[in-house]
HTML snippet that shows the backbone in 3Dmol.js (N, CA, C, O; Angstrom):
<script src="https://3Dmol.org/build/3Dmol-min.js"></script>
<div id="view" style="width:600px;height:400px;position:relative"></div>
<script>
const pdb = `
ATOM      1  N   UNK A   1      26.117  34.060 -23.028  1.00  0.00           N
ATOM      2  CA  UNK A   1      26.578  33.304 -21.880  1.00  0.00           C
ATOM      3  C   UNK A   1      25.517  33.313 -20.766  1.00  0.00           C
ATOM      4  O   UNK A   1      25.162  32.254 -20.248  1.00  0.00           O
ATOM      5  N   UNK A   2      25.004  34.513 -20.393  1.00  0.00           N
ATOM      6  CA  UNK A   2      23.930  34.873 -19.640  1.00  0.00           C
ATOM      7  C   UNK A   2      22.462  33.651 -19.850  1.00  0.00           C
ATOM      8  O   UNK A   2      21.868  32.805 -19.181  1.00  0.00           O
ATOM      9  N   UNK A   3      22.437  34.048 -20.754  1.00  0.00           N
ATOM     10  CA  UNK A   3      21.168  33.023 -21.436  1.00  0.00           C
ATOM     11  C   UNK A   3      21.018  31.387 -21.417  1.00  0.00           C
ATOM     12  O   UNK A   3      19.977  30.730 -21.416  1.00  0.00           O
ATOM     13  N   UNK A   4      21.966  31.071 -21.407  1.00  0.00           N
ATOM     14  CA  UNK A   4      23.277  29.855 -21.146  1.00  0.00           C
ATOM     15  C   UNK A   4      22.805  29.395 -19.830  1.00  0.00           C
ATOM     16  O   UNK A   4      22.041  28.430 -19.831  1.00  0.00           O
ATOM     17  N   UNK A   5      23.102  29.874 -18.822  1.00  0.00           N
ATOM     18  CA  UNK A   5      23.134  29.966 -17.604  1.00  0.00           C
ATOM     19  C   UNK A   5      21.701  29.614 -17.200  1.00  0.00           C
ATOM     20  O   UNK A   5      21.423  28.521 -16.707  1.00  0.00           O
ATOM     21  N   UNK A   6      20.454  30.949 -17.513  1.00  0.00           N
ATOM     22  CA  UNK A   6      19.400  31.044 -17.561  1.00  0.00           C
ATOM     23  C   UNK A   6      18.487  29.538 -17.919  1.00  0.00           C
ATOM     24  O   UNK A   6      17.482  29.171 -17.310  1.00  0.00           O
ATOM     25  N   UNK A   7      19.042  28.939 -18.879  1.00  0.00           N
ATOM     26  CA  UNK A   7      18.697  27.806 -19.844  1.00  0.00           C
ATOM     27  C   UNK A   7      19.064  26.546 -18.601  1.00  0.00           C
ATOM     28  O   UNK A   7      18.224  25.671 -18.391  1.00  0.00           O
ATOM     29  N   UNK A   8      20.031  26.561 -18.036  1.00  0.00           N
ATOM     30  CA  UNK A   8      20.869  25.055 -17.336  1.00  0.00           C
ATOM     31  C   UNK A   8      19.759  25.429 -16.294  1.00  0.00           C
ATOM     32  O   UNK A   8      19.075  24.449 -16.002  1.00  0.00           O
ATOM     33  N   UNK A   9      19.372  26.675 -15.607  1.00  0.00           N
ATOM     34  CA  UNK A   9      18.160  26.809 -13.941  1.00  0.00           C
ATOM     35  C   UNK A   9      17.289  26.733 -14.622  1.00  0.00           C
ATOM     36  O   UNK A   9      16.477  26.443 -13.743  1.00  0.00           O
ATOM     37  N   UNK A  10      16.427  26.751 -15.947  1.00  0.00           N
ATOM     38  CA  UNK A  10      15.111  26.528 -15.946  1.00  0.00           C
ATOM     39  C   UNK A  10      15.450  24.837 -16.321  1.00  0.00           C
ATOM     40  O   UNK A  10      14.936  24.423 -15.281  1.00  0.00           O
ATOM     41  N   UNK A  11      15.746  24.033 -16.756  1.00  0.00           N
ATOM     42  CA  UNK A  11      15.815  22.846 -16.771  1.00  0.00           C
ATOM     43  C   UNK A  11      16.272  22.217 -15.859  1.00  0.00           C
ATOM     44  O   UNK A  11      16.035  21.011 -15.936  1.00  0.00           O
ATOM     45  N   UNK A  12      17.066  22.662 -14.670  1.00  0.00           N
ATOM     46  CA  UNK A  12      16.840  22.436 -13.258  1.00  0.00           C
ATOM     47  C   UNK A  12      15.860  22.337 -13.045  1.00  0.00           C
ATOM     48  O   UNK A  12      15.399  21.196 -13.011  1.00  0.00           O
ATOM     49  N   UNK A  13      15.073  23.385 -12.805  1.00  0.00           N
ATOM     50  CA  UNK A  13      13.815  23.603 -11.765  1.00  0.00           C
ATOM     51  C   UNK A  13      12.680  22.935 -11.976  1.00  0.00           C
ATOM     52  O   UNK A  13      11.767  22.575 -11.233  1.00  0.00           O
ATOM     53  N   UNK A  14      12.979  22.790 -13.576  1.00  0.00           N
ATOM     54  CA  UNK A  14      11.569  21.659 -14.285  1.00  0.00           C
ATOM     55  C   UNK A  14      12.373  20.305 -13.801  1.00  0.00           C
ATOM     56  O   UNK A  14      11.802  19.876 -12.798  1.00  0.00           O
ATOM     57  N   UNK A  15      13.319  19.614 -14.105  1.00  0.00           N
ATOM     58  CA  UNK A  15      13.951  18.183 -13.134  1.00  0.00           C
ATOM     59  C   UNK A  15      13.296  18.353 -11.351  1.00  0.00           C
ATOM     60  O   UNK A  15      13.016  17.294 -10.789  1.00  0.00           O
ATOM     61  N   UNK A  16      13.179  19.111 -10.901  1.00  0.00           N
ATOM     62  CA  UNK A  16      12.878  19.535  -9.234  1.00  0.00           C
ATOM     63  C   UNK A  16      11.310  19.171  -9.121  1.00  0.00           C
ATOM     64  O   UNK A  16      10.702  18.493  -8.292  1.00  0.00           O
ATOM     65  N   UNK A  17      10.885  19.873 -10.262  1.00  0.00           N
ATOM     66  CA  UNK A  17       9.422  19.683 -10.552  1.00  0.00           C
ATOM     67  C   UNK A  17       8.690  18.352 -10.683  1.00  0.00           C
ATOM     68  O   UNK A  17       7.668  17.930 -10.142  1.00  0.00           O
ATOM     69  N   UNK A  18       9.580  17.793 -11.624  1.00  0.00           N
ATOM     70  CA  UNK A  18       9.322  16.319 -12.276  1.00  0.00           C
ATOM     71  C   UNK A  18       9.199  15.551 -10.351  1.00  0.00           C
ATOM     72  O   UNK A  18       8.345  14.990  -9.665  1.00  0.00           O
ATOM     73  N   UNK A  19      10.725  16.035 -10.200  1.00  0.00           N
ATOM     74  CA  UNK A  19      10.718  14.854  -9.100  1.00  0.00           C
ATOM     75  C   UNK A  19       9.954  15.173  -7.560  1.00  0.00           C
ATOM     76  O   UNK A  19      10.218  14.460  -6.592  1.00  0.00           O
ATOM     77  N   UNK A  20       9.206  16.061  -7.486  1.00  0.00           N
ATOM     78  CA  UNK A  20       8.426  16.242  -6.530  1.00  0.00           C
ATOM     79  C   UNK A  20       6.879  15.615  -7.067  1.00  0.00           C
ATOM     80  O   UNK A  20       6.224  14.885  -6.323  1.00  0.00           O
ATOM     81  N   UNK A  21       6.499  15.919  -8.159  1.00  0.00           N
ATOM     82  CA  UNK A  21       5.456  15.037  -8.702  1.00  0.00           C
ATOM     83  C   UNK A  21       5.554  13.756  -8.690  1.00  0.00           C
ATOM     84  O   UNK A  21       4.471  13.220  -8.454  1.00  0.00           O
ATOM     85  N   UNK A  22       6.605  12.887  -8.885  1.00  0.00           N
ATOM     86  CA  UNK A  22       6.827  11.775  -8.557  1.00  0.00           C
ATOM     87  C   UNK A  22       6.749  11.433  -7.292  1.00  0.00           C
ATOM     88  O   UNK A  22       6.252  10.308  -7.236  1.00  0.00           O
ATOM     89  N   UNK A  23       7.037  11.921  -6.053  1.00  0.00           N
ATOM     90  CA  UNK A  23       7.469  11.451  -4.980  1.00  0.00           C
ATOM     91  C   UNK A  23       5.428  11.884  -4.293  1.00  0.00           C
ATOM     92  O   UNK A  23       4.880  11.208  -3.422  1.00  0.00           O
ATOM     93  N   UNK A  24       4.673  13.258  -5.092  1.00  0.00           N
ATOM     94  CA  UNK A  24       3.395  13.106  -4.523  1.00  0.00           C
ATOM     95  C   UNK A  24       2.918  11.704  -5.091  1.00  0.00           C
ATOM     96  O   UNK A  24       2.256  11.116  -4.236  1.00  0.00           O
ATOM     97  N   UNK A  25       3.043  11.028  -6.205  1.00  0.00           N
ATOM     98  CA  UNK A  25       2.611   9.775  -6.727  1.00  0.00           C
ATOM     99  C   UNK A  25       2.377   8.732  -6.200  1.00  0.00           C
ATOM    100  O   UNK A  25       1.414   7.965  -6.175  1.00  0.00           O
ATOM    101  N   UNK A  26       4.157   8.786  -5.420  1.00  0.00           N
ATOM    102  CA  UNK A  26       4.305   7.655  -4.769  1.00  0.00           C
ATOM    103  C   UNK A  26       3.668   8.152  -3.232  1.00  0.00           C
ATOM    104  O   UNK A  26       3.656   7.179  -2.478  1.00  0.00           O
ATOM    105  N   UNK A  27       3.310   8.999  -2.785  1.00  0.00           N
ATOM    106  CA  UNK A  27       2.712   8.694  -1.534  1.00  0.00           C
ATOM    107  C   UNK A  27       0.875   8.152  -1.782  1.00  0.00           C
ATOM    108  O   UNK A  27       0.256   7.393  -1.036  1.00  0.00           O
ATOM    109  N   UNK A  28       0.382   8.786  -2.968  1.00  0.00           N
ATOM    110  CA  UNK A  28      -0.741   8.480  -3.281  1.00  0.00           C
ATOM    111  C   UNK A  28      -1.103   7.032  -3.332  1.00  0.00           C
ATOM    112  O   UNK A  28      -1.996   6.446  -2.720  1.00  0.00           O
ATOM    113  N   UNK A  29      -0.186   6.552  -4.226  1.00  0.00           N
ATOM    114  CA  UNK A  29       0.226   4.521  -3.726  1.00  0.00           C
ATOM    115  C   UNK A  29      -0.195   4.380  -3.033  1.00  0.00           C
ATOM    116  O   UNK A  29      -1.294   3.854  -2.853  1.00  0.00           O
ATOM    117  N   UNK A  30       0.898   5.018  -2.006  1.00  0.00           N
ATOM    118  CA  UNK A  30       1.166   4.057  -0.634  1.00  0.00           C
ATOM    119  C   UNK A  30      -0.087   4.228   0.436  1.00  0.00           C
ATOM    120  O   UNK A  30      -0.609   3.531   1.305  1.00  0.00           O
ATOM    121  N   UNK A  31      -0.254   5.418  -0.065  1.00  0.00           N
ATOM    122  CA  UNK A  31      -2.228   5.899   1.101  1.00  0.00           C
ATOM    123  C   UNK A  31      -2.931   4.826   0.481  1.00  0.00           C
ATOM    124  O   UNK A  31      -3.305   4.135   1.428  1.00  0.00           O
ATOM    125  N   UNK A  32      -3.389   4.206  -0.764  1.00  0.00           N
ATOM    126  CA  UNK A  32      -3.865   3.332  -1.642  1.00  0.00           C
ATOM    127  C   UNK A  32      -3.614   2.037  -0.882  1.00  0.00           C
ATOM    128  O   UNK A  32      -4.624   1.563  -0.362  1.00  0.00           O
ATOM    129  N   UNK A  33      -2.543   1.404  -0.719  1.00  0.00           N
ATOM    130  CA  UNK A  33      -2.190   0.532  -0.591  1.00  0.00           C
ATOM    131  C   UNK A  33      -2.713  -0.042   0.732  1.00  0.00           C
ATOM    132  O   UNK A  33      -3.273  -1.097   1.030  1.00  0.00           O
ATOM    133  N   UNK A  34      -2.127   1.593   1.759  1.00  0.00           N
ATOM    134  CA  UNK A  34      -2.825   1.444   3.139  1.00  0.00           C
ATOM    135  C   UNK A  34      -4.178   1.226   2.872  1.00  0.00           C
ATOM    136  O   UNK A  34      -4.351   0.314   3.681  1.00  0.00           O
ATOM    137  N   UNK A  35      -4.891   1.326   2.525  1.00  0.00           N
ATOM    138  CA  UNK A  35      -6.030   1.772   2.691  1.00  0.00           C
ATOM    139  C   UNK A  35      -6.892   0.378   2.537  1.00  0.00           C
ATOM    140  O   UNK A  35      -7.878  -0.048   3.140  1.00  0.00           O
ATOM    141  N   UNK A  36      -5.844  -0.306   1.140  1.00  0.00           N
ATOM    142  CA  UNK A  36      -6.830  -1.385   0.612  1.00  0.00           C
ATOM    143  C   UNK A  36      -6.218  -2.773   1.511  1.00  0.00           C
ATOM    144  O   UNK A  36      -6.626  -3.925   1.364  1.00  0.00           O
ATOM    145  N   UNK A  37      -5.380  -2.427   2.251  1.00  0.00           N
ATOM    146  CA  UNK A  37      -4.640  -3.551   3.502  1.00  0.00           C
ATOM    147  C   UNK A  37      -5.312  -3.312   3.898  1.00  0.00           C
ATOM    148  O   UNK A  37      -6.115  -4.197   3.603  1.00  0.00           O
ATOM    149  N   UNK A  38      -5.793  -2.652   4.502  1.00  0.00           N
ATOM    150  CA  UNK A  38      -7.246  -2.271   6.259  1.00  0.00           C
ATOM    151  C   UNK A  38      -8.545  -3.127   4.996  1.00  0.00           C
ATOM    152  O   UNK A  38      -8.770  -4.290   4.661  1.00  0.00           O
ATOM    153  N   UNK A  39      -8.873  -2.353   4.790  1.00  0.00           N
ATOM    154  CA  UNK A  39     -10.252  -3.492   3.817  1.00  0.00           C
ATOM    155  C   UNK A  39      -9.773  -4.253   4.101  1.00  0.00           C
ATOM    156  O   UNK A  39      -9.857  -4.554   5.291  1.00  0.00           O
ATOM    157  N   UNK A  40      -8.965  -5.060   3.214  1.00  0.00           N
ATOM    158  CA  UNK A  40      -8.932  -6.687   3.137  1.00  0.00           C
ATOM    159  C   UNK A  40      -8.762  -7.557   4.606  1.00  0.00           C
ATOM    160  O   UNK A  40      -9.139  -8.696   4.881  1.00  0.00           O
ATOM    161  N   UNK A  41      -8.177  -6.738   5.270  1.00  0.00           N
ATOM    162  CA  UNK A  41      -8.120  -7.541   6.643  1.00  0.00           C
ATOM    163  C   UNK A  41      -9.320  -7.393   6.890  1.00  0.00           C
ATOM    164  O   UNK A  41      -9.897  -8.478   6.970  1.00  0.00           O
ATOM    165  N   UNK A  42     -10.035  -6.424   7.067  1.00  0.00           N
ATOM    166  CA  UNK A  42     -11.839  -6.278   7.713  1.00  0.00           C
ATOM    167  C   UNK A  42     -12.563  -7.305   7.405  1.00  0.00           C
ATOM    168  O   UNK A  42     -13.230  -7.996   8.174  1.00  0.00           O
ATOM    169  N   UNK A  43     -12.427  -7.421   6.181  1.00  0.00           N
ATOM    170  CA  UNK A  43     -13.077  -7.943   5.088  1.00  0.00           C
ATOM    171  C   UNK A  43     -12.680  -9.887   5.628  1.00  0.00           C
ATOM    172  O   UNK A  43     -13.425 -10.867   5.612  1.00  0.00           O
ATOM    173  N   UNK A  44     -11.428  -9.766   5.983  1.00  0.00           N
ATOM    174  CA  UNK A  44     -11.440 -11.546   6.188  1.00  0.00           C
ATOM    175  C   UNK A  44     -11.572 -11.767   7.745  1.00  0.00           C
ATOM    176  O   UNK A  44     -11.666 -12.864   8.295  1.00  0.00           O
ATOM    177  N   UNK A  45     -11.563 -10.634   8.305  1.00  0.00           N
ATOM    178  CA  UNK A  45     -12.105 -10.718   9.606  1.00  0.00           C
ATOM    179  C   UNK A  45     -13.599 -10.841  10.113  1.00  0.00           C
ATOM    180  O   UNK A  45     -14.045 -11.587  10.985  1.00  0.00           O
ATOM    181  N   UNK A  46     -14.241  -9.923   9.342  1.00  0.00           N
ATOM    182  CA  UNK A  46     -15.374 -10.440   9.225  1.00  0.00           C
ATOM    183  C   UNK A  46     -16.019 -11.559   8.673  1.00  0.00           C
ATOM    184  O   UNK A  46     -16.988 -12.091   9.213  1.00  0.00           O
ATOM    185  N   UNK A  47     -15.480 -11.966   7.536  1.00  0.00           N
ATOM    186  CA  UNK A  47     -16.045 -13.192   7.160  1.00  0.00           C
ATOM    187  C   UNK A  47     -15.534 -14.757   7.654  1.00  0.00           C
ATOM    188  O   UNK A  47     -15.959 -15.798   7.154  1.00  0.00           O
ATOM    189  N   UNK A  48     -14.447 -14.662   8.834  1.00  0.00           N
ATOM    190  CA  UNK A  48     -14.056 -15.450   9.574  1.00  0.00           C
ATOM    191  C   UNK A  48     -15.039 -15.619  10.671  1.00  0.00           C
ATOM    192  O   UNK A  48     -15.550 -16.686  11.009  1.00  0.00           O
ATOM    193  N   UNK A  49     -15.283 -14.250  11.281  1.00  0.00           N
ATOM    194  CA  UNK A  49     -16.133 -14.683  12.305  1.00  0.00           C
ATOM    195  C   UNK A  49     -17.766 -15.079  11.953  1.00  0.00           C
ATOM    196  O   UNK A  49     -18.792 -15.436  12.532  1.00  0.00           O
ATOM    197  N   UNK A  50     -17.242 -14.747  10.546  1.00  0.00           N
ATOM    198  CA  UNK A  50     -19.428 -15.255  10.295  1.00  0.00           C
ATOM    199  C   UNK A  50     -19.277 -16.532  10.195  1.00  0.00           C
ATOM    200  O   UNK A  50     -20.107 -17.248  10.756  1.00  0.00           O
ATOM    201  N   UNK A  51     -17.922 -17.272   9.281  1.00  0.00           N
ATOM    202  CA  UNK A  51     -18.127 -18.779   9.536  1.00  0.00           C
ATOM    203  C   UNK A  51     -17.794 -19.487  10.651  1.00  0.00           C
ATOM    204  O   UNK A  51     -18.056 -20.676  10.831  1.00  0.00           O
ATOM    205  N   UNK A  52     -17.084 -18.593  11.573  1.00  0.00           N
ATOM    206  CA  UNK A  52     -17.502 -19.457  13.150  1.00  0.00           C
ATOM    207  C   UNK A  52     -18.271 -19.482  14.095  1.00  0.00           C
ATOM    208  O   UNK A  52     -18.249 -20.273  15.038  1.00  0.00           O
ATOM    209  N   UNK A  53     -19.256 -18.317  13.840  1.00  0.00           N
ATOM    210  CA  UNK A  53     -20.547 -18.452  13.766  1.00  0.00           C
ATOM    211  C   UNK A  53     -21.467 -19.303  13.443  1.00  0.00           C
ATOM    212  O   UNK A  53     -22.213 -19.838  14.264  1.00  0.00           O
ATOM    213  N   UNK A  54     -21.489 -19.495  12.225  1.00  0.00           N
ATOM    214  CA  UNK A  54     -22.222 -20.598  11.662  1.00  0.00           C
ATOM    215  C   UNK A  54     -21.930 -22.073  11.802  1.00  0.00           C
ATOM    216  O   UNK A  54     -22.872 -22.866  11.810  1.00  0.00           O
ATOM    217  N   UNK A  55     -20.347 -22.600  11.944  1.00  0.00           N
ATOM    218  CA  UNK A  55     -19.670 -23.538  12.603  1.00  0.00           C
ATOM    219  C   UNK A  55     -18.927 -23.367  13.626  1.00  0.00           C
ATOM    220  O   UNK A  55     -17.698 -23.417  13.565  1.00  0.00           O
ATOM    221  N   UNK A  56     -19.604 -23.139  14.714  1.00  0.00           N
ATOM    222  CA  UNK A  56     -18.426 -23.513  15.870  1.00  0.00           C
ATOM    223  C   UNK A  56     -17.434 -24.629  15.710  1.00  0.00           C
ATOM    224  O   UNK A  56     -16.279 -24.242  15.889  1.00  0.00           O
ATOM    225  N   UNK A  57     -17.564 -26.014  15.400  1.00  0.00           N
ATOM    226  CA  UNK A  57     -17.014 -26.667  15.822  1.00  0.00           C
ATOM    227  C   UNK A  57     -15.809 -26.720  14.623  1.00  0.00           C
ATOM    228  O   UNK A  57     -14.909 -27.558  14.568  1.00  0.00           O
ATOM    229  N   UNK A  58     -16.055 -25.510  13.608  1.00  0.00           N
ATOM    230  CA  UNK A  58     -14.526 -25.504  12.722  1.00  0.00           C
ATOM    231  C   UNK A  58     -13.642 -23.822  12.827  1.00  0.00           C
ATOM    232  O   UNK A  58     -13.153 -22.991  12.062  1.00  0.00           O
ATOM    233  N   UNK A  59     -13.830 -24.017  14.152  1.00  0.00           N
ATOM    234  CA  UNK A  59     -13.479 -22.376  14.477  1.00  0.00           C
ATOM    235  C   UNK A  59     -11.765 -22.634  14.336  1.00  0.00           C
ATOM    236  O   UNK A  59     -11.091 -21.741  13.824  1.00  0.00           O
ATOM    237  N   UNK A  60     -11.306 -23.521  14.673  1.00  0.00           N
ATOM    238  CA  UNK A  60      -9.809 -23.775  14.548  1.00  0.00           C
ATOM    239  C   UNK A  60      -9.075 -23.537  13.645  1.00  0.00           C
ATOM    240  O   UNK A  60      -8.085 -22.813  13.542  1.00  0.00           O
ATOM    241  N   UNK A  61      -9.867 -24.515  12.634  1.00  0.00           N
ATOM    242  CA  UNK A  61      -9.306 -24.284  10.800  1.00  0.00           C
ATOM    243  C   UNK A  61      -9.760 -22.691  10.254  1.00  0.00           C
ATOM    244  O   UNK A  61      -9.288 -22.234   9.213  1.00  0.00           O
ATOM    245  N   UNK A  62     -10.473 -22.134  10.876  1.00  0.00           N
ATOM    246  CA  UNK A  62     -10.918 -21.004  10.034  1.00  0.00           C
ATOM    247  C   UNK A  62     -10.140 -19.886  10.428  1.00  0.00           C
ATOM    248  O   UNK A  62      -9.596 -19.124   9.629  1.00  0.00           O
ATOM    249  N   UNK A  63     -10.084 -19.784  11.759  1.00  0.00           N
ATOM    250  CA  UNK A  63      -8.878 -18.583  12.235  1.00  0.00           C
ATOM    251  C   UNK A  63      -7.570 -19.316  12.383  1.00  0.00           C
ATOM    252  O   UNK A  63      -6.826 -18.934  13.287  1.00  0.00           O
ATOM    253  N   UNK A  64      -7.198 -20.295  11.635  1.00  0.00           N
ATOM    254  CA  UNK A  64      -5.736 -20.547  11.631  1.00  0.00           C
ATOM    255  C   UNK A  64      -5.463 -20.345   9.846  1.00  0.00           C
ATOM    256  O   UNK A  64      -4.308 -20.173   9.456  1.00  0.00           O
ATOM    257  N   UNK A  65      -6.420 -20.377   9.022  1.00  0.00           N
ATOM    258  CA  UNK A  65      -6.344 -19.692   8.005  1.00  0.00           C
ATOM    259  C   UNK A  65      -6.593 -18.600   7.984  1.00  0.00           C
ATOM    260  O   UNK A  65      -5.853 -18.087   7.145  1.00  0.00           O
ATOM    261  N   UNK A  66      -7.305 -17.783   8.478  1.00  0.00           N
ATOM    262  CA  UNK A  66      -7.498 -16.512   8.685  1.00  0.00           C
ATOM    263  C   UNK A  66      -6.536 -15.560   9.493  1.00  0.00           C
ATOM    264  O   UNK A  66      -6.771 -14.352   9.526  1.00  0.00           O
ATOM    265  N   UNK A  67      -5.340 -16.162  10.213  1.00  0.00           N
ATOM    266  CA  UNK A  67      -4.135 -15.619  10.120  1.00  0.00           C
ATOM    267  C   UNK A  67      -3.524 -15.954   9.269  1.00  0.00           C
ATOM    268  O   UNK A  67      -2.864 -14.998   8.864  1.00  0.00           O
ATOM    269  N   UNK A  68      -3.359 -16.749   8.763  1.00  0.00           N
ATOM    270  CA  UNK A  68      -2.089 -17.010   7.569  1.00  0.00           C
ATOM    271  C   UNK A  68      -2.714 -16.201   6.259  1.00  0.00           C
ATOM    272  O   UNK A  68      -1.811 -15.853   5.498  1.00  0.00           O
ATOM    273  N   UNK A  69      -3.785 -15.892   5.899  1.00  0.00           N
ATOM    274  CA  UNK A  69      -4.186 -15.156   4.928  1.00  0.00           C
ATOM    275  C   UNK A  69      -4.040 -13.400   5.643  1.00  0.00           C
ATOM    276  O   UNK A  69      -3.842 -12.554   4.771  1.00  0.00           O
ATOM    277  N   UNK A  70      -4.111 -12.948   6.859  1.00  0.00           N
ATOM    278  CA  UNK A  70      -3.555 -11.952   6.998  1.00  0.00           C
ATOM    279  C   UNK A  70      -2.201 -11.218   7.026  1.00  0.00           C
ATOM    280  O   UNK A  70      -1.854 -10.043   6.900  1.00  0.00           O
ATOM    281  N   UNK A  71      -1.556 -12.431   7.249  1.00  0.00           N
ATOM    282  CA  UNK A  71      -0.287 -12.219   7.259  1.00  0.00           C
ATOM    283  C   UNK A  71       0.225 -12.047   5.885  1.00  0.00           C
ATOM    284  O   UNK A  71       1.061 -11.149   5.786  1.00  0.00           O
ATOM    285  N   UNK A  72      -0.074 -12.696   4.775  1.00  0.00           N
ATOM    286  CA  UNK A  72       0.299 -12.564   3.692  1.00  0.00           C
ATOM    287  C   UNK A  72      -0.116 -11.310   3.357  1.00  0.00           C
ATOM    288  O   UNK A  72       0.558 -10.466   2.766  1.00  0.00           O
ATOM    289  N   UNK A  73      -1.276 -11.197   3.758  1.00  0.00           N
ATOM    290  CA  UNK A  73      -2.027  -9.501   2.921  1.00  0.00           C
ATOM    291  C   UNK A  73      -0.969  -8.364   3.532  1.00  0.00           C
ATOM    292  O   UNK A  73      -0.611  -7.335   2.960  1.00  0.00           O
ATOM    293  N   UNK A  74      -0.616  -8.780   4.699  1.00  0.00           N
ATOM    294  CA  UNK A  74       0.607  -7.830   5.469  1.00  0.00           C
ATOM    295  C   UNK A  74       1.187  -7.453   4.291  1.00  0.00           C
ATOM    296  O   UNK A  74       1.166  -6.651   3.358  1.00  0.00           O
ATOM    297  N   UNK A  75       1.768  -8.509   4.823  1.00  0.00           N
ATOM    298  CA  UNK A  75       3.286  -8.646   3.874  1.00  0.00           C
ATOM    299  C   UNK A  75       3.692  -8.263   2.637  1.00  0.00           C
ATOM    300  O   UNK A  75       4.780  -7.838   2.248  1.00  0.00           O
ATOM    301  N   UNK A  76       2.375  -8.530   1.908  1.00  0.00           N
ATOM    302  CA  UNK A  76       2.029  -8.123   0.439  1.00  0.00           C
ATOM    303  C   UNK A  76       2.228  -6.402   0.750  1.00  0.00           C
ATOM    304  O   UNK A  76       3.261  -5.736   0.684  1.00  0.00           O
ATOM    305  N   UNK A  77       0.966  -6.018   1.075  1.00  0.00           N
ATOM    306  CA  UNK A  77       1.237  -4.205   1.736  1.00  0.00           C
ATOM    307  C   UNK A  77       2.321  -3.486   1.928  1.00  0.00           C
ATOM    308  O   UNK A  77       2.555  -2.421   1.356  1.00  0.00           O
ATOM    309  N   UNK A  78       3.488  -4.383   3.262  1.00  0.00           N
ATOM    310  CA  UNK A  78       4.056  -3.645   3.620  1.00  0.00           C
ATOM    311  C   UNK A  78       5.386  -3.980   2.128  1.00  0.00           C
ATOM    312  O   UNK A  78       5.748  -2.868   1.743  1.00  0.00           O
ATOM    313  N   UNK A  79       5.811  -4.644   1.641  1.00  0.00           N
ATOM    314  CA  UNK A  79       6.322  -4.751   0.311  1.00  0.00           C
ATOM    315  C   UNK A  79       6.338  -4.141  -0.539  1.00  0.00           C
ATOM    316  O   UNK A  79       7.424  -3.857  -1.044  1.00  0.00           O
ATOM    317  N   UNK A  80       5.166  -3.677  -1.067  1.00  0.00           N
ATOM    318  CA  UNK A  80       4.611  -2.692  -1.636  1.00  0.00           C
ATOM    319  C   UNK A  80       4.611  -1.266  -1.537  1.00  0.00           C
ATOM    320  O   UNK A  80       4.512  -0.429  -2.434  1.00  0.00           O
ATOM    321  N   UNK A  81       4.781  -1.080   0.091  1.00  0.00           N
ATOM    322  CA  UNK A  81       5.596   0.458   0.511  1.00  0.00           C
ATOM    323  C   UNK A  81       6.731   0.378   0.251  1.00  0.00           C
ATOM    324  O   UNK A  81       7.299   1.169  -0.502  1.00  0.00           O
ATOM    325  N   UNK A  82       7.382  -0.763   0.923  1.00  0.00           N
ATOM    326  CA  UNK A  82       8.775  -0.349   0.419  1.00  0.00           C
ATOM    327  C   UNK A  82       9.585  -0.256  -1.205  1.00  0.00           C
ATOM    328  O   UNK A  82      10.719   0.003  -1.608  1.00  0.00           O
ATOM    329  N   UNK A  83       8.539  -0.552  -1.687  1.00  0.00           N
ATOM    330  CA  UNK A  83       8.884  -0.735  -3.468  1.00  0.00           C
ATOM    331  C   UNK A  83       8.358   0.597  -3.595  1.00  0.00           C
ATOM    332  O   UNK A  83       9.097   1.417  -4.139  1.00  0.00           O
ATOM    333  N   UNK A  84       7.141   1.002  -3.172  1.00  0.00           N
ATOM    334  CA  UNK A  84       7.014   2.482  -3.784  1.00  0.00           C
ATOM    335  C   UNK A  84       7.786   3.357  -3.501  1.00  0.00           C
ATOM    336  O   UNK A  84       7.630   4.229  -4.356  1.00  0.00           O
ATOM    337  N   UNK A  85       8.749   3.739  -2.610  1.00  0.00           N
ATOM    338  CA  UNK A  85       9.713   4.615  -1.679  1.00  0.00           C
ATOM    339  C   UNK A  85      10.260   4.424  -3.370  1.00  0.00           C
ATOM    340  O   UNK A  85      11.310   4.948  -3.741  1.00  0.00           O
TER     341      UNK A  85
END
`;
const viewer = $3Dmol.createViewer("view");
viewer.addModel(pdb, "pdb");
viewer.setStyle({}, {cartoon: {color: "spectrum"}});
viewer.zoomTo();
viewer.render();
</script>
């Protein structure tokens, strides 16, 4: 009976185990995820302002796509946290 007992807490503690490894996983994601949202915005931020640089006179079209392509990368990101939770 003893042994019994013994048997149901070590297969507890390995389930406890499992699910703390899972939950470091999912924060590893989500640092990931952060991480590659900041790039990609840099990344179209900078290359927004090099082409209005090079064209002033299409600075309009380029940062009015260059929010709507950030916003999506948002969105995409923050989606993505909440799916990893």
């Amino acid at each position: 009976m003893i042994s019994m007992k013994v048997e149901i807490q070590n297969r507890i503690c390995l389930i406890n185990i499992y699910k703390n490894q899972i939950s470091m996983y999912n924060l590893i994601g989500a640092g990931l995820i952060v991480i590659g949202g900041g790039i990609g915005l840099g990344q179209i931020g900078g290359k927004a302002m090099e082409g209005i640089a090079r064209q002033p006179e299409a600075a309009g079209k380029i940062q009015t796509a260059m929010i709507i392509i950030g916003a999506l990368l948002e969105g995409l990101a923050f989606g993505a946290l909440i799916l990893g939770k």
